[in-house]
BAKOL-246136 format. One line per field, with one value per residue: residue in one letter; x, y, z of N, C-alpha, C in turn. Coordinates in steps of 0.2 Angstrom, whole numbers, plus 2048, in hexadecimal, padded with zeros to 3 digits. Layout:
BEGIN
r <- a	...
nc1 <- X	...
nc2 <- Y	...
nc3 <- Z	...
cac1 <- X	...
cac2 <- Y	...
cac3 <- Z	...
cc1 <- X	...
cc2 <- Y	...
cc3 <- Z	...
//
This chain:
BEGIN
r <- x	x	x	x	x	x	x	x	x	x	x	x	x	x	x	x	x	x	x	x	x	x	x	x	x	x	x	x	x	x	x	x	x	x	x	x	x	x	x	x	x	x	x	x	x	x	x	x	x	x	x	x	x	x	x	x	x	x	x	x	x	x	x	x	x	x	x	x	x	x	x	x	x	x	x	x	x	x	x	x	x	x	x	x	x	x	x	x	x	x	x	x	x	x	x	x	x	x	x	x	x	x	x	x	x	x	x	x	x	x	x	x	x	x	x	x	x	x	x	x	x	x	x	x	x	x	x	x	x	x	x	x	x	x	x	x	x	x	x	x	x	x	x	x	x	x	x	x	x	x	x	x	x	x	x	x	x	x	x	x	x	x	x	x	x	x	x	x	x	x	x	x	x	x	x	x	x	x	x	x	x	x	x	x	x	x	x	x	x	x	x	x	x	x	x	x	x	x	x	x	x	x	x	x	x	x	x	x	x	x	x	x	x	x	x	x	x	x	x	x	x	x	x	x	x	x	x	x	x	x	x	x	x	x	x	x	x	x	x	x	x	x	x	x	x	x	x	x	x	x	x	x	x	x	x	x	x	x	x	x	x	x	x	x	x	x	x	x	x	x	x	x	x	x	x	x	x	x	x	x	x	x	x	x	x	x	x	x	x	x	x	x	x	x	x	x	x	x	x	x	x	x	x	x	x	x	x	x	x	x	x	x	x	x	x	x	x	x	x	x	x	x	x	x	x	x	x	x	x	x	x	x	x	x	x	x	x
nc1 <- 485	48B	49D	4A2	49A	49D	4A8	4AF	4AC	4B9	4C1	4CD	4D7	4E0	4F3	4F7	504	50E	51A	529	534	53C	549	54C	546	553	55A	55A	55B	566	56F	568	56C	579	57C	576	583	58E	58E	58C	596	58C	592	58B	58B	585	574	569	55F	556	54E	547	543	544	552	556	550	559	566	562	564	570	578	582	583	58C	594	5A0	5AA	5B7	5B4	5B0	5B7	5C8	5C9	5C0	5C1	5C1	5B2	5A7	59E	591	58A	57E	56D	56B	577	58A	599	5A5	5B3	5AF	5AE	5BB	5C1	5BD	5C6	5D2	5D2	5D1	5C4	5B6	5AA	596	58E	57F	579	56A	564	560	564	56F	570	56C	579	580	57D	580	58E	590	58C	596	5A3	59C	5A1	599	595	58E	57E	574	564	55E	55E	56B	577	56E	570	570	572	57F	585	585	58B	596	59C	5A2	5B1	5B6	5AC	5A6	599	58A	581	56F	560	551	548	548	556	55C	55D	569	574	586	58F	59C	59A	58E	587	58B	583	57F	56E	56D	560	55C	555	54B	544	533	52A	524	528	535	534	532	53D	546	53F	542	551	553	54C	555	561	560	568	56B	56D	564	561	565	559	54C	54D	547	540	538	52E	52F	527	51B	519	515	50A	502	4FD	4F9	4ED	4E5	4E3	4DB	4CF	4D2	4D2	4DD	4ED	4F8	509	513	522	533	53C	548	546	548	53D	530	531	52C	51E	518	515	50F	506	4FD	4FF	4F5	4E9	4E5	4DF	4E8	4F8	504	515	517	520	51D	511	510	511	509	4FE	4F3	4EB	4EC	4E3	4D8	4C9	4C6	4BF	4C2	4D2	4E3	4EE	4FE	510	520	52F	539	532	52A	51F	519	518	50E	504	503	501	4F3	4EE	4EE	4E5	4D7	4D7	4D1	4C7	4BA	4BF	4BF	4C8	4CD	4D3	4DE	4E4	4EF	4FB	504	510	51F	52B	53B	54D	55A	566	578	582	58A	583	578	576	574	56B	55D	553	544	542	549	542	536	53A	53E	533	52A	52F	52C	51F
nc2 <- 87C	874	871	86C	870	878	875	86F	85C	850	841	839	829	822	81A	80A	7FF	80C	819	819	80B	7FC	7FD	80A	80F	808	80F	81C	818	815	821	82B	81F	820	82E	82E	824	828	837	847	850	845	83F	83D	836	83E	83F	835	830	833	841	851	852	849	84A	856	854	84C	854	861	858	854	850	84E	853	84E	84F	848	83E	844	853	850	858	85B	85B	854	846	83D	839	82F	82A	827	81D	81F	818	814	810	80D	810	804	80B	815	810	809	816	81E	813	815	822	822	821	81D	814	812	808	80B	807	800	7EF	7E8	7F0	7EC	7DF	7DF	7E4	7D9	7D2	7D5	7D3	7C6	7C4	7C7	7BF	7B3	7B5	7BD	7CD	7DB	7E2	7F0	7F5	804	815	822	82A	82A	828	81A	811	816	812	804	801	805	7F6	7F1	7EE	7FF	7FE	7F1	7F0	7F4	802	801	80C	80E	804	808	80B	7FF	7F6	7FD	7F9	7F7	7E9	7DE	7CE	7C8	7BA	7BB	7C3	7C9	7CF	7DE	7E8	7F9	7FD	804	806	808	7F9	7F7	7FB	7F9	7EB	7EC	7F0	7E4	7DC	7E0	7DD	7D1	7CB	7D1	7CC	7BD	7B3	7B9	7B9	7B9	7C3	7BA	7BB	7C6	7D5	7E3	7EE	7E7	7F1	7F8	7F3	7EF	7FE	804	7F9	7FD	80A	808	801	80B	815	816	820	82C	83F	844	83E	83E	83C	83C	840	841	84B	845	83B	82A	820	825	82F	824	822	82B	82A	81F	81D	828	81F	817	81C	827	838	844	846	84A	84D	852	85B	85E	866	871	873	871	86F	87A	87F	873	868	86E	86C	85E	84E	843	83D	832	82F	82C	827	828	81D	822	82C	836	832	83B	847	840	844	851	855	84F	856	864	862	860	86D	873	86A	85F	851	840	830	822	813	80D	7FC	7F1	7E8	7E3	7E9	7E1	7DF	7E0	7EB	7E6	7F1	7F3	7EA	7F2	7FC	7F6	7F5	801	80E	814	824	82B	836	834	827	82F	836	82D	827	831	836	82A	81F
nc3 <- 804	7F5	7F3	7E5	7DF	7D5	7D0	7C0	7BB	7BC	7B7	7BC	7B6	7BF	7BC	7C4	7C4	7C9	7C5	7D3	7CF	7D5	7D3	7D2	7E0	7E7	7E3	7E6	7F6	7F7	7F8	802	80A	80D	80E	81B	820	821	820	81B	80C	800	7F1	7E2	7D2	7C2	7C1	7CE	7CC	7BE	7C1	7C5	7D1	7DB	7DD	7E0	7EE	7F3	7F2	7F9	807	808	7FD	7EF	7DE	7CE	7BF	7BD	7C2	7C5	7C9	7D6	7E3	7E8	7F5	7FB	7F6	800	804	7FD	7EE	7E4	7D7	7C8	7C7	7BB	7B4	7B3	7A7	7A4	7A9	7B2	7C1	7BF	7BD	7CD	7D3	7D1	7D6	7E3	7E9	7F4	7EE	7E9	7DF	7DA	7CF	7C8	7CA	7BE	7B4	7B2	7B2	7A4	79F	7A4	79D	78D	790	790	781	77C	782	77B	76F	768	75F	765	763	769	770	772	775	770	779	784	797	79B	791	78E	798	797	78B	78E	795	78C	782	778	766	767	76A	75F	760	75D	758	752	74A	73B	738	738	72C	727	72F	732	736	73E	73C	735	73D	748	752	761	76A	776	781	786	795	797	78C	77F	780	773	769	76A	767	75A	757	759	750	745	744	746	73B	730	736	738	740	74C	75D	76C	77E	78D	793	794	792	792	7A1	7AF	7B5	7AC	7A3	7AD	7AB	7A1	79C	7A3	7A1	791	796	799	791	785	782	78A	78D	78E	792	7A0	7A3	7B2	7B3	7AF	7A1	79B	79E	79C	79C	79F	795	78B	78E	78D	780	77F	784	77A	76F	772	772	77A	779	779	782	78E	796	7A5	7B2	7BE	7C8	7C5	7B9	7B0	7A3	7A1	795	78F	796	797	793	796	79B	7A0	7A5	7A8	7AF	7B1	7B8	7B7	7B9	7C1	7C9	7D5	7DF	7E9	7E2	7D7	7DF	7E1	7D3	7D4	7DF	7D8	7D0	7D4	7DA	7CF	7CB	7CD	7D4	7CE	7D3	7CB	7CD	7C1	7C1	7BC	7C0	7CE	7D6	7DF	7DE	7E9	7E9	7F0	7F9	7FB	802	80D	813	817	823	82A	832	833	836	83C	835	828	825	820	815	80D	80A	806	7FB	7F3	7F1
cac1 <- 487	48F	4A3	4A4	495	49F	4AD	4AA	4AE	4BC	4C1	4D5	4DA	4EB	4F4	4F9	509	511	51E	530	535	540	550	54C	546	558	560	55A	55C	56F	572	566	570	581	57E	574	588	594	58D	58B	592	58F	593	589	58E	580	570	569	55A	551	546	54B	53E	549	55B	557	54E	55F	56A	560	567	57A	57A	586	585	592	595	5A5	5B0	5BB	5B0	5B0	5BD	5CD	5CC	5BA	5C2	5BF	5AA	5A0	59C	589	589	577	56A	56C	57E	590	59D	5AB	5B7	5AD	5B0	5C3	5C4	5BC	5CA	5D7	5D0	5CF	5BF	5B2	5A4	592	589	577	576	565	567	55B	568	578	56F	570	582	583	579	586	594	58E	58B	59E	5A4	59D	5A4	596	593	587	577	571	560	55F	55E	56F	579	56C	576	56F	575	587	589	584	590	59C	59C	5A5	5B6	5B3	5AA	5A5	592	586	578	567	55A	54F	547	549	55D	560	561	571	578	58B	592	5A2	597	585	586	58D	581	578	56D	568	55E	55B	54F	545	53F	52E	529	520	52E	53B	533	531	546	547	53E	545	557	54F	54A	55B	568	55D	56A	56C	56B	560	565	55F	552	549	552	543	542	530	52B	52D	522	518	513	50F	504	4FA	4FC	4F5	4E7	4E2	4E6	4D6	4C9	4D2	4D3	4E4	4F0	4FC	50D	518	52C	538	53F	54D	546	545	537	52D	52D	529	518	514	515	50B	4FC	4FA	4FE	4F1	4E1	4E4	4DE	4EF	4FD	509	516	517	526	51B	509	511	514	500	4FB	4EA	4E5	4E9	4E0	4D1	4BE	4C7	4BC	4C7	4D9	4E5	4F7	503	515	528	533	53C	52D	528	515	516	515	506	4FF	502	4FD	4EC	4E8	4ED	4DF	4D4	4D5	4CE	4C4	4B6	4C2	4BE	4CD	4CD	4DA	4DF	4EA	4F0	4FF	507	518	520	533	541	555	55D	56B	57E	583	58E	57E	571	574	574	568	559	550	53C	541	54C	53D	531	53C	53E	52B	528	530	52A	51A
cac2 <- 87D	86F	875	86A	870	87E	872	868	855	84C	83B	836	824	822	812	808	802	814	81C	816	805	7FB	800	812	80E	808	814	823	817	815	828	82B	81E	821	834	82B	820	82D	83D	84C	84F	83F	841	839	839	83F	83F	830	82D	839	845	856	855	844	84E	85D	856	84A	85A	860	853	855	84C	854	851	84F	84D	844	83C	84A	856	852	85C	855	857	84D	83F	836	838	82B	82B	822	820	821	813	816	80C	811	80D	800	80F	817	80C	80C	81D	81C	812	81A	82B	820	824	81A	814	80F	807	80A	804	7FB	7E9	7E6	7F3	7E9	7D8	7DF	7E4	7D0	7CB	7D8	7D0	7BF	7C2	7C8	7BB	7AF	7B9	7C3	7D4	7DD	7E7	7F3	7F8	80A	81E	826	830	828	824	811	80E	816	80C	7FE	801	805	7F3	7ED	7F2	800	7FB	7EB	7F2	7FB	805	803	810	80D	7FF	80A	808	7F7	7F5	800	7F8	7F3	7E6	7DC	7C8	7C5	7B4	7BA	7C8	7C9	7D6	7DF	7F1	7FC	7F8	808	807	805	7F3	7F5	801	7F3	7E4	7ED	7F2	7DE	7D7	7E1	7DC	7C9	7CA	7D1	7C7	7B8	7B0	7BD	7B6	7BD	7C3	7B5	7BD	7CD	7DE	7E9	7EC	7E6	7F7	7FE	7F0	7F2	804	804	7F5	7FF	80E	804	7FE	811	819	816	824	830	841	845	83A	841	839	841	83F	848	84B	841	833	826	81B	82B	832	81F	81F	831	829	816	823	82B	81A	811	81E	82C	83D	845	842	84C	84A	855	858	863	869	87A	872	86F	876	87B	87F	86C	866	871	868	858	84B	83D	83F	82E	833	827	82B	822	81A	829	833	833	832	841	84B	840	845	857	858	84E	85A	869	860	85F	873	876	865	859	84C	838	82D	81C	80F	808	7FA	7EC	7E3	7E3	7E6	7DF	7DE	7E4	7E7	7E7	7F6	7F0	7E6	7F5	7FF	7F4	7F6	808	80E	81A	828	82C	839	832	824	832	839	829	825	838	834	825	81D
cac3 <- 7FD	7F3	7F1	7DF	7D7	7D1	7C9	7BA	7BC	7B9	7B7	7BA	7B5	7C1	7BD	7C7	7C5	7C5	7CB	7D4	7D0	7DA	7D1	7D5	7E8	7E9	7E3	7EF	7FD	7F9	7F8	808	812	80C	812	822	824	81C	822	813	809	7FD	7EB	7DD	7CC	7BE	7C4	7D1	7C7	7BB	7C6	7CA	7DB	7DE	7DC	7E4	7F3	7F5	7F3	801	80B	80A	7F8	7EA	7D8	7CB	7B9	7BC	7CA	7C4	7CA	7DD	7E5	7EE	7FD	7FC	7F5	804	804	7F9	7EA	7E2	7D0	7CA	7C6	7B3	7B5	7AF	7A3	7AA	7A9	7B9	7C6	7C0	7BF	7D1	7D7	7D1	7DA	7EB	7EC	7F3	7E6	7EB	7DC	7D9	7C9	7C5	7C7	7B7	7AD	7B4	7AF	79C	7A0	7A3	794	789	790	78E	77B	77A	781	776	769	763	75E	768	761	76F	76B	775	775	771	781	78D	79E	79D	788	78D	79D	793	786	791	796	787	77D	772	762	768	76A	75C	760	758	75B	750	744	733	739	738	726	725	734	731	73C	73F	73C	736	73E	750	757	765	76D	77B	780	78A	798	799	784	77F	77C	76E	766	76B	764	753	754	758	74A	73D	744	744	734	72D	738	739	748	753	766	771	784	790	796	791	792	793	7A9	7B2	7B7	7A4	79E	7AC	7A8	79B	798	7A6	79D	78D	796	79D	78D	781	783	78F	789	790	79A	7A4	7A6	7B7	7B3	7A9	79A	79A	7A2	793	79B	79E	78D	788	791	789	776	77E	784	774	76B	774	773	77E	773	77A	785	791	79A	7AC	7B9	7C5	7C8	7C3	7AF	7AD	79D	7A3	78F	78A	79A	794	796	799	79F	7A1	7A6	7A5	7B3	7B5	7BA	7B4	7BE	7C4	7CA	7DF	7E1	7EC	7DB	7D4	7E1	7E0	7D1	7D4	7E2	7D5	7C8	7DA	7DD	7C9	7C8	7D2	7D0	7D1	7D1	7CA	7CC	7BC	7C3	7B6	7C2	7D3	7D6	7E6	7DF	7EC	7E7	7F8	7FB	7FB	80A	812	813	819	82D	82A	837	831	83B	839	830	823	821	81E	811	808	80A	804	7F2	7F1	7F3
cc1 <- 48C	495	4A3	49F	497	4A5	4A9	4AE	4B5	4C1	4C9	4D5	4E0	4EB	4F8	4FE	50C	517	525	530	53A	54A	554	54C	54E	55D	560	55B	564	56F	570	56B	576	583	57C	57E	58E	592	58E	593	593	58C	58D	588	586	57A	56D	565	558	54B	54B	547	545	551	55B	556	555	566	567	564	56E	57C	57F	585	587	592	599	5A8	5B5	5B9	5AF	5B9	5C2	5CC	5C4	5BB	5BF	5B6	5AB	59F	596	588	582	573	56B	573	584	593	5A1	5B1	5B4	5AE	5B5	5C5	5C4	5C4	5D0	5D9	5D0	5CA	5BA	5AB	59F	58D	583	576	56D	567	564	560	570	577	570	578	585	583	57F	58B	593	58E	593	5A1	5A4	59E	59F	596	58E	583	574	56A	55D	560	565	571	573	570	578	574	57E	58B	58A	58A	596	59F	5A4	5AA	5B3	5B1	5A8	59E	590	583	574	561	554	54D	54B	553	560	562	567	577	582	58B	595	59E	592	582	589	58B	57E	576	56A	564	55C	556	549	541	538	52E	528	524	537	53A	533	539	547	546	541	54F	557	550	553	561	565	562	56F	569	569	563	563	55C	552	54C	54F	541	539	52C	52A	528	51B	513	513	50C	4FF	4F9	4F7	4EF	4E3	4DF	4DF	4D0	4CB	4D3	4D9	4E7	4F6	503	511	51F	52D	53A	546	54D	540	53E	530	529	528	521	516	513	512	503	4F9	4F9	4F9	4EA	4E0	4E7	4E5	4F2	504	50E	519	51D	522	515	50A	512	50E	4FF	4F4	4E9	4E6	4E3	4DA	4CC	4C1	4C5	4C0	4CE	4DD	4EB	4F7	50B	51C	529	537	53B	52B	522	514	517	50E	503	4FF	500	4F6	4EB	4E9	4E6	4DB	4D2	4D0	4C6	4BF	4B9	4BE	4C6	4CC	4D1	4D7	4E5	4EB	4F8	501	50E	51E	529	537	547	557	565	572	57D	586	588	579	570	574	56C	564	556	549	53D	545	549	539	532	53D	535	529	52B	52E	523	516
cc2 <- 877	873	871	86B	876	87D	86E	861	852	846	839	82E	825	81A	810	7FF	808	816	819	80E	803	7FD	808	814	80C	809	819	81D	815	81B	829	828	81F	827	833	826	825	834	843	84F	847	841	83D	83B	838	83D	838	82C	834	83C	84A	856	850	845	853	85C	850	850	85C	85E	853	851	853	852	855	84D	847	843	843	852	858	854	859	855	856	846	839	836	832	82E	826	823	81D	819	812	810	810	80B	809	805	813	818	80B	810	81D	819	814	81F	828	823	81D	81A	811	80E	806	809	7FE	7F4	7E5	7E9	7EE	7E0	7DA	7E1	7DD	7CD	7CE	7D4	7C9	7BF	7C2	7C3	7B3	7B0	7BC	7C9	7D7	7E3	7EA	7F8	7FF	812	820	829	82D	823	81E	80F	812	813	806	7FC	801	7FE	7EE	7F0	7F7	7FF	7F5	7EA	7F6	7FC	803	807	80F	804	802	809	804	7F4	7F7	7FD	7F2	7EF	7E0	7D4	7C8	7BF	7B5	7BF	7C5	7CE	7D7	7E7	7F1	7FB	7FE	808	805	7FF	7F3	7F5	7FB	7EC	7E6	7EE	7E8	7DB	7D9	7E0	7D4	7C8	7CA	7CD	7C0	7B2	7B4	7BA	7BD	7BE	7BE	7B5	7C4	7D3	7E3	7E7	7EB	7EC	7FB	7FA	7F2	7FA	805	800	7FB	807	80E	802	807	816	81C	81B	82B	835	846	840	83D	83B	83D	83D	842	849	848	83C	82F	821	820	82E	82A	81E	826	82E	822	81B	825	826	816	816	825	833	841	841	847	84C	852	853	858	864	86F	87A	870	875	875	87B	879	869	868	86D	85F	854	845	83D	838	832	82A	82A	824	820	81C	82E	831	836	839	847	849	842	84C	857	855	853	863	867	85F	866	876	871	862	853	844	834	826	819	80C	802	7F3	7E8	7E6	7E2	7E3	7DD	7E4	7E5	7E9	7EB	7EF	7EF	7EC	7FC	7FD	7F4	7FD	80D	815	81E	829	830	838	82A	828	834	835	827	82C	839	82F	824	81D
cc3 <- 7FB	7EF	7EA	7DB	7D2	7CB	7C4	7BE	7B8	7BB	7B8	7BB	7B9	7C1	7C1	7C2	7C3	7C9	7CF	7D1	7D6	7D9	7D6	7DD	7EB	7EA	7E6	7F4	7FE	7FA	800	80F	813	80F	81A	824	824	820	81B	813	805	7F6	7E7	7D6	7C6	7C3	7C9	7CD	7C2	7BC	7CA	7D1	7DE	7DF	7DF	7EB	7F7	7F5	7FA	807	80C	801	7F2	7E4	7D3	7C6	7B8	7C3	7C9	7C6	7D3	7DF	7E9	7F3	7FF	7F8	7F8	807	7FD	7F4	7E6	7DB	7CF	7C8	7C0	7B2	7B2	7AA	7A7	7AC	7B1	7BC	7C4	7C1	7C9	7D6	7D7	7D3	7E1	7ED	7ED	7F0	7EA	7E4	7DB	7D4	7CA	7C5	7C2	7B3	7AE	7B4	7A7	79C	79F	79C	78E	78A	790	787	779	77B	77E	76E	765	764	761	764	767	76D	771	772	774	777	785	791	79C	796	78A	793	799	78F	787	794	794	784	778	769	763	76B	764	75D	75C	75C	759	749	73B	732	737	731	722	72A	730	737	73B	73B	73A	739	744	753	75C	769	774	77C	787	78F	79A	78F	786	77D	775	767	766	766	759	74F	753	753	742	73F	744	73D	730	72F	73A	740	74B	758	768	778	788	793	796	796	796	79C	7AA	7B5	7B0	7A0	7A2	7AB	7A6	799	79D	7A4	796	78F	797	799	789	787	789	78A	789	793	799	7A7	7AD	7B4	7AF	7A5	797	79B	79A	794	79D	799	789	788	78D	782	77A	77F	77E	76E	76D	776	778	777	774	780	785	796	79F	7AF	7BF	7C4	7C6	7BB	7AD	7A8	79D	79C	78C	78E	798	799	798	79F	7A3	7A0	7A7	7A8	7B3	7B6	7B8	7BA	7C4	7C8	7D0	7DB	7E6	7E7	7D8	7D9	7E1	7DA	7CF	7D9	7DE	7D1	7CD	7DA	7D5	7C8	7CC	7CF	7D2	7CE	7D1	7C7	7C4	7BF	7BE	7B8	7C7	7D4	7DB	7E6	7E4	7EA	7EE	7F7	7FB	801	80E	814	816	820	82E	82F	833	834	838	835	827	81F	81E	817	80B	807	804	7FD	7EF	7F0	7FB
//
């Protein structure tokens, strides 16, 4: 007897590139080895990346996290503290020393290259434009770069025509690096159009993992009749890829933590299904829940793949002889890819 004559058929689209980038891969591998040099516990302030699987299965581990430096207890001042991918304000890392506590930065080096471009425009005396989400981590690290006032938000294009600011002939802008492209370029032009010489950062804002996925989101999109983001609600290049699906031909579009958040009744007679996963998100979830869509469906899985990504950022120097056991590759491989 054939086991699949009883499911119906269904078609999942997974794209390729999906899932950690190299930001994110750097930032569990600090945490991992700091508790592999350090021993548990080791602090890490607001979450590492945006993934409760990725923060619980480092809790596990001997990891602790904390709202605030103010938060670790005295007499752990002297463990480690990982501030997260996302970056911090420059007040952090002084708080930090004035706690004598040891800091291990995981910031992103793509969100700490806009940090540069910020302070490169102050510098040459202009105003900075941030074009970013309000309260997310990255936009108040960012801003915390620069003296207060010396940065304005824009979130939107409809914005920019009420925007105050100090010079219309001395801005320059940067943004967030998880935004949508498409959503960014439309805040650009209408700040173009109005401040006609605004400088640019010198060299694009938005990060290679946010571009990639979503062009391969864009390519996977038309004709699917759901697609399936995996990350989380907080995580800003996540919800981004849930509004490119729907903006680029897929009939809906949701976004999943877990194989246990499937809304079987959007899922319905869905022929063709459209997964891809943020930056934030381990693969040992898309796969759970491809073998949940496996236990209901006769699945067929076909790569969508629209670019290769083979960037590395290499750990701090005082970490990188830090010696790893099989099981402490397994665990990084087991979030990862």
């Amino acid at each position: 007897m054939n086991v699949h004559a009883t499911k119906p058929p269904l078609t999942i689209r997974l794209c390729e590139p999906r899932g950690f980038c190299a930001g994110v891969d750097r930032a569990i591998q600090i945490v991992v080895l700091a508790l592999k040099k350090h021993g548990a516990p080791v602090y890490v302030r607001h979450e590492i990346v945006h993934n409760k699987f990725v923060v619980e299965a480092l809790r596990e581990r001997g990891a602790v996290f904390v709202k605030e430096l103010g938060d670790i207890p005295p007499e752990h001042t002297d463990r480690p503290v990982v501030f997260s991918a996302h970056g911090v304000p420059k007040s952090v890392p002084a708080d930090a020393e004035a706690r004598n506590l040891l800091y291990l930065d995981a910031t992103c080096p793509l969100v700490s290259k806009v940090h540069k471009q910020a302070m490169r425009h102050q510098r040459l005396g202009r105003h900075v434009l941030l074009v970013g989400h309000a309260g997310h981590p990255e936009v108040v690290g960012t801003m915390g770069q620069l003296p207060e006032g010396a940065v304005t938000l824009v979130e939107t294009a409809e914005q920019v025509a009420g925007l105050q600011v100090p010079d219309e002939d001395n801005l320059g802008f940067v943004t967030q690096t998880t935004l949508s492209v498409d959503d960014t370029a439309d805040v650009i032009a209408a700040l173009r159009e109005r401040f006609p010489a605004l400088a640019a950062p010198s060299s694009d804002s938005i990060c290679y993992a946010t571009t990639n996925r979503q062009e391969a989101v864009k390519q996977a999109a038309l004709g699917t009749d759901i697609f399936l983001i995996v990350g989380a609600p907080n995580s800003s290049n996540s919800m981004r890829l849930v509004e490119v699906a729907k903006r680029h031909g897929a009939a809906d579009s949701m976004l999943i933590q877990r194989a246990a958040d499937i809304d079987w009744n959007r899922i319905g007679n869905a022929a063709t299904i459209g997964m891809s996963a943020g930056a934030s998100a381990p693969e040992i979830v898309v796969e759970e829940i491809i073998d949940a869509l496996r236990e209901r469906r006769n699945v067929t899985v076909d790569i969508a793949l629209t670019a290769e990504e083979t960037e590395m950022f290499p750990v701090m120097r005082s970490l990188r002889d830090t010696p790893l056991t099989g099981d402490d590759m397994a665990f990084l491989n087991g979030t990862g890819n």
